[in-house]
C-alpha positions in Angstrom: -63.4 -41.9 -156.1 -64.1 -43.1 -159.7 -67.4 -43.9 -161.0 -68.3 -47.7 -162.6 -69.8 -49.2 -165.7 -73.4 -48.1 -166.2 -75.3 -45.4 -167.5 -72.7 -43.1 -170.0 -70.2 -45.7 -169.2 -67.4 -44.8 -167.0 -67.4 -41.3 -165.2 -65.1 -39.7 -162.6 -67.4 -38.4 -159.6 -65.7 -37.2 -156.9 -67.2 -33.7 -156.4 -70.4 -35.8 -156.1 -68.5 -38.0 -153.5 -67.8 -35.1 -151.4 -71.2 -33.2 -151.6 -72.5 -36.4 -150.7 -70.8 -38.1 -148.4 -73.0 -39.5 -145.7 -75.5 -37.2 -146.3 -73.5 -34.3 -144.5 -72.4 -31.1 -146.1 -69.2 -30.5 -147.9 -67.8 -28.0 -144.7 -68.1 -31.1 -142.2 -66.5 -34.0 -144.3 -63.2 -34.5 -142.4 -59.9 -34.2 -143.8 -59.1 -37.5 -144.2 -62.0 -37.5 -146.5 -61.4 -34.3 -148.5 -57.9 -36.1 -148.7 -58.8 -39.5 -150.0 -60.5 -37.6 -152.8 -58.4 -35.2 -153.5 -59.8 -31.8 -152.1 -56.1 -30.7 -151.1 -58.0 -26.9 -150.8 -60.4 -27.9 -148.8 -64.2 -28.2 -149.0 -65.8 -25.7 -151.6 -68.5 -23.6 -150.1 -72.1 -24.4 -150.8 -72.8 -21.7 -153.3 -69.9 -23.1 -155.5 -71.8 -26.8 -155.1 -75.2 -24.8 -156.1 -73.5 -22.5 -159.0 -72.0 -26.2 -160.2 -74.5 -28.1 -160.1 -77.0 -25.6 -162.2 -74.7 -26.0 -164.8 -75.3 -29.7 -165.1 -77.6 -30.8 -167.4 -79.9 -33.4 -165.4 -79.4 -35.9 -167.8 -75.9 -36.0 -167.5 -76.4 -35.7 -163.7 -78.5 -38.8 -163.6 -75.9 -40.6 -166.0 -72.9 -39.8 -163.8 -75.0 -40.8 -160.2 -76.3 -44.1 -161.6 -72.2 -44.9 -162.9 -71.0 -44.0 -159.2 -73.8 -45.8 -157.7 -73.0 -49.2 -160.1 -70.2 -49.7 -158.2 -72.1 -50.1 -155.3 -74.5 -52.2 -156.0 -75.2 -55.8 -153.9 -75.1 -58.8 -155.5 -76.9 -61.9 -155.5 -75.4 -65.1 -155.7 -72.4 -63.5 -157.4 -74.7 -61.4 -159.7 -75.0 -58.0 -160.0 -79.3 -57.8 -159.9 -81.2 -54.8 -161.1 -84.9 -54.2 -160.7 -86.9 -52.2 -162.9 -90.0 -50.8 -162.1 -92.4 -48.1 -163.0 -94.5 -45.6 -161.3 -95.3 -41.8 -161.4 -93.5 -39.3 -159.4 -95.1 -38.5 -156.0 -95.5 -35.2 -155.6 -94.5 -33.7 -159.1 -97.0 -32.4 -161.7 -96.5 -31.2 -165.5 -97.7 -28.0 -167.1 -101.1 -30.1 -167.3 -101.1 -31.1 -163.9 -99.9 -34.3 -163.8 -97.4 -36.8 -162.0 -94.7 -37.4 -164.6 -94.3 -41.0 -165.3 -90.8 -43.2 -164.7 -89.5 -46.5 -165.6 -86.6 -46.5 -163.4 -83.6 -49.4 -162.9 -82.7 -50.3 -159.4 -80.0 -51.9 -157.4 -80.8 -54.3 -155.7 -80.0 -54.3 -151.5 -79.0 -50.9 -151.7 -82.2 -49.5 -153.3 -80.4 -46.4 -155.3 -81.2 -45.4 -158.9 -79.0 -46.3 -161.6 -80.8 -44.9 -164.4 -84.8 -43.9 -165.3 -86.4 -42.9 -168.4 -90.0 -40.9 -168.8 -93.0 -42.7 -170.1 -93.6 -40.3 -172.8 -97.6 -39.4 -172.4 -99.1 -41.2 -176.0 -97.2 -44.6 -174.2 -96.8 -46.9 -171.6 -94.3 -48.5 -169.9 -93.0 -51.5 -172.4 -91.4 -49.4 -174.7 -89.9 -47.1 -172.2 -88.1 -50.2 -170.6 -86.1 -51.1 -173.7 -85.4 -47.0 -174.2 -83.9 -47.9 -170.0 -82.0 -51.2 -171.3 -80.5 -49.1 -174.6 -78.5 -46.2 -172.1 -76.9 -48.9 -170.0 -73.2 -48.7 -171.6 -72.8 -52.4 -170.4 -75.0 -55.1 -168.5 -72.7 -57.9 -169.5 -73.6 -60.6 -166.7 -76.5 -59.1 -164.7 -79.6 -60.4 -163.4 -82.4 -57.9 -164.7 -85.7 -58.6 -162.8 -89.2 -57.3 -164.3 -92.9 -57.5 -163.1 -95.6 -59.3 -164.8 -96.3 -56.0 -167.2 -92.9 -56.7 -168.4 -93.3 -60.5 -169.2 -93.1 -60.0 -173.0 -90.9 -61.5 -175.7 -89.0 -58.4 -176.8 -88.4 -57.3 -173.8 -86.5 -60.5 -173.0 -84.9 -60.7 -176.1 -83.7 -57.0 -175.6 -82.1 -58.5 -172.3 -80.5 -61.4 -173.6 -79.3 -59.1 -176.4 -77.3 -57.5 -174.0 -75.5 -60.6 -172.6 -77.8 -60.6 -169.7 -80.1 -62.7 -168.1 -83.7 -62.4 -166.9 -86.1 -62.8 -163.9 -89.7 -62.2 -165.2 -93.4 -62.7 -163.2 -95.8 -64.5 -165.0 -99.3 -63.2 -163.7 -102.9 -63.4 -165.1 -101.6 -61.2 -168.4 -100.8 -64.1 -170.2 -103.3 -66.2 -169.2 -102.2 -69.5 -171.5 -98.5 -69.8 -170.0 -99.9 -69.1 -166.5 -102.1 -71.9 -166.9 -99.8 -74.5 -168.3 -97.1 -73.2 -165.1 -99.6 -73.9 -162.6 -100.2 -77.4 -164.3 -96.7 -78.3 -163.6 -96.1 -81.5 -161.2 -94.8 -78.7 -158.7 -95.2 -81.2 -155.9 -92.5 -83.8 -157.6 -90.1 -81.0 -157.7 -87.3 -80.5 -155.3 -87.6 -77.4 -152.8 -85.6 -75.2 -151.2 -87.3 -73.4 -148.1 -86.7 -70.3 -145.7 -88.3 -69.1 -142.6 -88.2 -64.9 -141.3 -89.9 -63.6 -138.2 -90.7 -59.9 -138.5 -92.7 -58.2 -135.9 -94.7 -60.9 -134.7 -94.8 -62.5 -138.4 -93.8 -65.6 -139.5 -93.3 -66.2 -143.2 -91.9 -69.1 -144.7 -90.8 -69.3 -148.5 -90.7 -72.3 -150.8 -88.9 -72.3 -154.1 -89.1 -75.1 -157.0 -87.1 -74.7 -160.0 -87.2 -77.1 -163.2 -85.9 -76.7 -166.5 -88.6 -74.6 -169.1 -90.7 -77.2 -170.5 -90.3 -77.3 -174.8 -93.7 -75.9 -175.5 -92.8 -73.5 -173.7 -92.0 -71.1 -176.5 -90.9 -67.8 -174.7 -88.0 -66.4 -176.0 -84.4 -67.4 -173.9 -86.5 -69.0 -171.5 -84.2 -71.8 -169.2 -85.8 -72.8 -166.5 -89.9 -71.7 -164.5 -89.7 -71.7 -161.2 -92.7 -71.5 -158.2 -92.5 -69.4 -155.2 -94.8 -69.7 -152.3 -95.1 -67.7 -149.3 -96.7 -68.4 -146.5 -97.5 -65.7 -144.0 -98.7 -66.1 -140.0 -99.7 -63.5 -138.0 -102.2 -63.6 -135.5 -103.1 -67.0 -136.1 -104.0 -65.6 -139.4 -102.4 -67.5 -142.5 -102.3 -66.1 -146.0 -100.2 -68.0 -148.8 -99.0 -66.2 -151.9 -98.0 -68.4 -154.9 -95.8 -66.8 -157.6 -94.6 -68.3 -161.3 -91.2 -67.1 -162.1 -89.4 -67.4 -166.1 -85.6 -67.1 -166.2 -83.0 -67.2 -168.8 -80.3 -68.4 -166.6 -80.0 -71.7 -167.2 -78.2 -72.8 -163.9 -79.7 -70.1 -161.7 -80.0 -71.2 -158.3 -82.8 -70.6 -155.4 -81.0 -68.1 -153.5 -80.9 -66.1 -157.0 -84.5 -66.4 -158.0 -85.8 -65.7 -154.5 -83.8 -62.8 -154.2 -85.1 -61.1 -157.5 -88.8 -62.1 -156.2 -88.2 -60.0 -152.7 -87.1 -56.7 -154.5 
């Protein structure tokens, strides 16, 4: 089972594959499996896995996971759509007693990791994103989806850079272009609408898409889009409105709603 274009480019995985495979333990993967990826011996026992593994270096761990979990990404309207996010690590403290802080890249639909940087401690989280963008070996045609702490112009132009588009949140940090969005003639624009029932829940979701107005002036920018969200529960109804910036000229709804969910 071969590993895929992403971080460290492409990597050949299939020890991982076997220690892994649907979460059991290399001694009950069948022998159809061990066949299909080429264990002709047999499953190793664990303490080989455990002697292997702690000669790995994690960095080269991580590289080799997120290339065998590129391949299985979902995608979105025929994109492949990463999400990158940031947080600290529940659980996990330093030598000074802190929760080590990631800016992680994640598939979309499936969830898993494909790569993640540390925050380094005199930072944040900007920088650290374009460290994340640099080790992807390719992201030729992806959708890369960013929250509103992201919404800057180098960040999209390291994106575009990379022959990728982007999905980025524009929220009260830039106060000017959230003002001018909101402004928009939203209700002479087209929609495209969805309803979901979840546990006694009823949301319904609106999305308006328009070509990025000239003064806009954010770098790559192609089209702004609205999402609203209405919520009912209980007779109770909340409504959400969201201002979306994307590169892709000809993305369509399906596209931009599905960044918004992740």
């Amino acid at each position: 089972m071969g590993g895929g274009q992403g971080p460290g480019g492409t990597m050949e995985v299939p020890t991982l594959a076997i220690a892994c495979h649907k979460g059991r333990p290399p001694a009950d993967a069948g022998a159809d499996v061990l066949a299909g990826l080429g264990a002709c011996r047999g499953p190793a026992e664990e303490s080989t896995f455990r002697r292997a593994f702690a000669m790995i270096g994690p960095d080269v761990l991580d590289q080799v996971l997120g290339a065998w979990l590129w391949t299985r990404c979902a995608k979105v309207s025929g994109r492949l759509v990463i999400a990158i996010d940031g947080g600290a690590v529940r659980g996990a403290k330093d030598n000074n007693g802190k929760a080590p802080h990631l800016v992680a890249a994640l598939a979309h639909g499936i969830g898993a990791v494909l790569g993640q940087v540390a925050v380094d401690a005199k930072s944040n989280e900007i920088p650290a994103v374009r460290d994340l963008l640099k080790a992807f070996a390719g992201l030729a045609g992806a959708v890369i989806t960013i929250d509103a702490l992201h919404t800057q112009r180098d960040t999209a132009q390291a994106i575009i850079g990379r022959q990728a588009d982007y999905v980025m949140t524009v929220k009260g940090n830039m106060p000017t272009l959230y003002r001018r969005l909101k402004k928009l003639p939203w209700a002479r624009i087209p929609a495209v609408s969805s309803d979901s029932t979840d546990h006694g829940r009823r949301a319904r979701r609106t999305i308006k898409a328009t070509l990025a107005p000239a003064w806009i002036e954010f770098t790559g920018a192609a089209q702004v889009a609205q999402i609203r969200r209405t919520v009912t529960k209980n007779g109770k109804k909340t409504i959400e409105v969201v201002y979306l910036i994307t590169s892709d000229p000809d993305a369509e709804p399906g596209l931009l709603d599905g960044a918004r969910r992740w």
